[in-house]
C-alpha positions as CSV (number, residue, x, y, z in Angstrom):
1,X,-138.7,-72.2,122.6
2,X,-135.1,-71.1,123.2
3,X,-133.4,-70.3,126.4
4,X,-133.3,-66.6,127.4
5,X,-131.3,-64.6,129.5
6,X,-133.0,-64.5,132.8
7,X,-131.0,-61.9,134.6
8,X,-129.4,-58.6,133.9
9,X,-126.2,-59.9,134.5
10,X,-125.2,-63.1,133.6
11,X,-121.6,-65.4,134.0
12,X,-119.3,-66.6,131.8
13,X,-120.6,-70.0,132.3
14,X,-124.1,-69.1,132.5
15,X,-124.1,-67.9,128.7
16,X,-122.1,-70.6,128.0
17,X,-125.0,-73.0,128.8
18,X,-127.8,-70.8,127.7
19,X,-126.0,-70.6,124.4
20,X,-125.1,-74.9,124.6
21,X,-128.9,-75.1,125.0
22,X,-129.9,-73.3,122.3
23,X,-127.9,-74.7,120.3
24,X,-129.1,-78.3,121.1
25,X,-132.9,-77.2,120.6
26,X,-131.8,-75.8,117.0
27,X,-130.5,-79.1,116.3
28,X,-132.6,-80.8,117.7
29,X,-135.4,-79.1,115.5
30,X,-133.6,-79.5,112.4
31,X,-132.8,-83.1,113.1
32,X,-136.3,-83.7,113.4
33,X,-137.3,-81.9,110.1
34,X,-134.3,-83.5,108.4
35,X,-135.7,-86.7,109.2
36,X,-139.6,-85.9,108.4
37,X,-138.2,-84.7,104.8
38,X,-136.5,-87.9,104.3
39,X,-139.8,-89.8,104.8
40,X,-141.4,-87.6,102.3
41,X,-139.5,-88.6,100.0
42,X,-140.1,-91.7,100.0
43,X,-144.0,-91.5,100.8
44,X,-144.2,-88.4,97.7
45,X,-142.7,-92.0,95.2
46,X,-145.4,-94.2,96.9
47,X,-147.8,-92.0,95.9
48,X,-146.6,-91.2,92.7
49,X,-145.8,-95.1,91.8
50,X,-149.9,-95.6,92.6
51,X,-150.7,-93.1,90.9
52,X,-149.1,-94.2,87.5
53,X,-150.2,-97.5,87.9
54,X,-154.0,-96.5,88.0
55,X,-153.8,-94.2,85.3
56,X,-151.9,-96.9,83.3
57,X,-154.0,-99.8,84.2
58,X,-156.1,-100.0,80.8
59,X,-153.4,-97.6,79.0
60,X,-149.8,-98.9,78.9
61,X,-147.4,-96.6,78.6
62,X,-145.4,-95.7,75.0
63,X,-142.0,-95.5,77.0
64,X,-140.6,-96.8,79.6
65,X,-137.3,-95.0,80.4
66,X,-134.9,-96.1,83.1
67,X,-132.6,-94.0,85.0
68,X,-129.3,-96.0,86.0
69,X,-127.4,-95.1,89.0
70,X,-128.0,-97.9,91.4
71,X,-128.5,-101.4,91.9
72,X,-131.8,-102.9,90.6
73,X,-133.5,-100.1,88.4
74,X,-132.5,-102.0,85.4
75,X,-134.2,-105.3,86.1
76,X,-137.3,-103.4,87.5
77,X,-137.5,-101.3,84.5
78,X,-137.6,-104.4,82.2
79,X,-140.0,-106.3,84.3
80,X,-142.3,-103.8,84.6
81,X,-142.1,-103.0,80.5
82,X,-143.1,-106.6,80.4
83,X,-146.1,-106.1,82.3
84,X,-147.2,-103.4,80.0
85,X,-146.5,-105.9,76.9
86,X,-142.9,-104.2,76.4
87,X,-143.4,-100.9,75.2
88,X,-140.1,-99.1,73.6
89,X,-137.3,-99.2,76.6
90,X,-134.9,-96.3,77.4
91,X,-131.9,-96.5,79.3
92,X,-130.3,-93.6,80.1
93,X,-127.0,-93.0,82.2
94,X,-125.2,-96.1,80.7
95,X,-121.7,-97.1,81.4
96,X,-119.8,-96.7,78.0
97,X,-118.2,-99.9,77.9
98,X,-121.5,-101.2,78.5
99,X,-123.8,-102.5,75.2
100,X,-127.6,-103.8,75.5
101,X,-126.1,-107.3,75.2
102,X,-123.9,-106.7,78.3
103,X,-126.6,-105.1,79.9
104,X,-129.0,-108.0,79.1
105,X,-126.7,-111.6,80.0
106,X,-126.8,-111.2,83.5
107,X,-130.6,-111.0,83.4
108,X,-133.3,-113.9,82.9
109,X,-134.5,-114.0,79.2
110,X,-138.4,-113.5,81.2
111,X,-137.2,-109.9,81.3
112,X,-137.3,-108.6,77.7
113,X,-139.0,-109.8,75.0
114,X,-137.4,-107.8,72.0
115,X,-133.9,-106.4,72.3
116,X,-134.8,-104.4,69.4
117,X,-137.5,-102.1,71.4
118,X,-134.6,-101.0,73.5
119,X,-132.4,-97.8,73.4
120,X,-129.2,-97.0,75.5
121,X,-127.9,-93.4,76.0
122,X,-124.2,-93.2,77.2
123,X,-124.1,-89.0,77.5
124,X,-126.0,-88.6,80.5
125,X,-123.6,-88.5,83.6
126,X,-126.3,-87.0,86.5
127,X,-129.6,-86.6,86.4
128,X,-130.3,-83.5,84.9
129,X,-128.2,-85.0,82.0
130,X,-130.6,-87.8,81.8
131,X,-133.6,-85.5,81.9
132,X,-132.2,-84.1,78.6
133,X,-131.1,-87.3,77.0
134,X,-135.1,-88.4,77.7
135,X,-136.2,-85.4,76.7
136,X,-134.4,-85.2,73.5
137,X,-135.2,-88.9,72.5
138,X,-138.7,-88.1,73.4
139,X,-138.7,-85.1,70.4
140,X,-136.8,-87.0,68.2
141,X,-139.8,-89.8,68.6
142,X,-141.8,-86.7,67.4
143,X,-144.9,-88.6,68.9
144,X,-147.2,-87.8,71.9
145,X,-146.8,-90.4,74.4
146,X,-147.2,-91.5,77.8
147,X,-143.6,-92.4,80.0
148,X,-143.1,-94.0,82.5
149,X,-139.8,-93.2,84.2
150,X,-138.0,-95.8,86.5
151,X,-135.9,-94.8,89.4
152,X,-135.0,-95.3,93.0
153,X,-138.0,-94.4,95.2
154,X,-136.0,-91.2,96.9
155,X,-134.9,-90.2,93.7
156,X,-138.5,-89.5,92.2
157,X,-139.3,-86.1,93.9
158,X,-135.9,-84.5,92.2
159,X,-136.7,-85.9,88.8
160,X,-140.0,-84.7,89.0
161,X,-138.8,-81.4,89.5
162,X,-136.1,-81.5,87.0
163,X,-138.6,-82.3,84.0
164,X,-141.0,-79.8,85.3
165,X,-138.6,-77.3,84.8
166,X,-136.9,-78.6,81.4
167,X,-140.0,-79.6,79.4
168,X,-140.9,-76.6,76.9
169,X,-144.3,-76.1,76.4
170,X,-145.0,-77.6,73.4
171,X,-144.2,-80.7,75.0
172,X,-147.4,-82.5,74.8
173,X,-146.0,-86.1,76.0
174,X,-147.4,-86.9,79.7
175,X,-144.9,-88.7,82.2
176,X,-145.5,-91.1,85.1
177,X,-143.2,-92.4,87.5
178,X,-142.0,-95.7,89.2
179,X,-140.3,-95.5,92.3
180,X,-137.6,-99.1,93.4
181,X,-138.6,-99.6,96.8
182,X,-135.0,-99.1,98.6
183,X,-134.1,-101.1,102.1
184,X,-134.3,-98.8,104.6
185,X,-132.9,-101.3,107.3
186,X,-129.7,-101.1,105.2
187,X,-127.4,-98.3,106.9
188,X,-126.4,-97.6,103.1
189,X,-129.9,-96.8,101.7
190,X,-130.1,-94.5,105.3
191,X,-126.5,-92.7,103.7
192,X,-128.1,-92.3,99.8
193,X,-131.5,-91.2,101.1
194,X,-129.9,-88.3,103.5
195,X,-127.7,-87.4,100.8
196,X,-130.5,-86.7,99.0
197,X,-132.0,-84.3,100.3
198,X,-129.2,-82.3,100.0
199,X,-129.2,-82.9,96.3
200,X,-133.0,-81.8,95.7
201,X,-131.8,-78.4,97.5
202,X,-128.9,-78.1,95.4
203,X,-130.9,-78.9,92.0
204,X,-133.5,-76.9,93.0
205,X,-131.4,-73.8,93.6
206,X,-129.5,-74.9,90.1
207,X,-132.9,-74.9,88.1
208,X,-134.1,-71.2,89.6
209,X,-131.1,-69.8,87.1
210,X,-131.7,-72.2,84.6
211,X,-132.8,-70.4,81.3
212,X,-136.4,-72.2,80.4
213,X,-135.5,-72.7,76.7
214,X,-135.9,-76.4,75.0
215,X,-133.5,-78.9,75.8
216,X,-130.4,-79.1,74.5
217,X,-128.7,-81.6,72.7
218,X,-126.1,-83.8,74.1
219,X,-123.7,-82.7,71.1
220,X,-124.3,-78.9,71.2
221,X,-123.8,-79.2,75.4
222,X,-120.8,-81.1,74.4
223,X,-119.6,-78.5,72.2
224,X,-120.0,-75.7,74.4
């Protein structure tokens, strides 16, 4: 696959383009790969969004919990709670200036029915934050339940992962996940959705050293 030395002896300039070419075919492979994971991504939240909705067809969910970061999950989250006759609504990641009323104006009264059903959490500032803050609401609920979790579609596989890892074992609740179809023709959706793989890697090596113990709470993290 990669160039070899063809000759005992070999120029200056000779090694110089054996070692150019090289180089090229390793990037060349990893370009391709980078890209193929990218696309997994995405296909990995089709798949997952299809699957939730066939398993919660006859069976609405409890929850429906929404993690903020980018434009859209919000009004998706509440639409789709609406389709499952509003269950209770979680909204984790919020701006702290931000209230459910502030949250709600700019959106059509057809997206919530009862403001009262929904929950904000301000703590969470990344995503493993907002894994605990779910997490912890969840136990505090002291209920088993089905959730639903609402995010961008290349942001699916890495929450997967994250509650996966985080969930103790006694946690008996079952989760499902909604991927927001993103705009890939947008050069900015291109920029998130390569970033992104280079935030499951990171998280991923994050969660091999994470000690497997029940999930904090924001106030005892806070503490520390």
């Amino acid at each position: 696959m990669f160039v070899k030395n063809k000759y005992i002896f070999e120029t200056r300039k000779t090694r110089f383009k054996r070692y150019l070419l090289n180089l090229l075919v390793f990037l060349s492979i990893f370009l391709v790969l980078y890209i193929l994971f990218c696309a997994f991504l995405v296909f990995y939240s089709i798949n997952r969004t299809q699957h939730s909705q066939e398993v919660l067809f006859q069976r609405p969910p409890d929850m429906v919990v929404i993690f903020t970061g980018d434009i859209g999950r919000i009004p998706t989250g509440l639409k789709l709670a609406k389709e499952y006759n509003q269950p209770n609504i979680f909204i984790t990641g919020v701006y702290n200036k931000n209230t459910i009323e502030s949250l709600l104006r700019p959106l059509s009264d057809e997206y919530i029915q009862d403001p009262n059903l929904l929950e904000i959490d301000y703590w969470a500032r990344n995503t493993v934050e907002n894994v605990i803050s779910t997490l912890r609401h969840i136990r505090q609920r002291n209920a088993q339940e089905d959730i639903i979790i609402v995010s961008h579609d290349y942001h699916i596989l890495r929450i997967k992962l994250i509650i996966d890892r985080l969930k103790a074992k006694d946690d008996q609740s079952r989760f499902f996940y909604y991927g927001v179809r993103a705009n890939y023709l947008e050069v900015r959706n291109l920029r998130i959705l390569a970033r992104e793989v280079f935030k499951l890697m990171r998280a991923y090596a994050f969660l091999l050293l994470w000690d497997p113990e029940p999930a904090p709470s924001p106030v005892s993290l806070q503490e520390t």
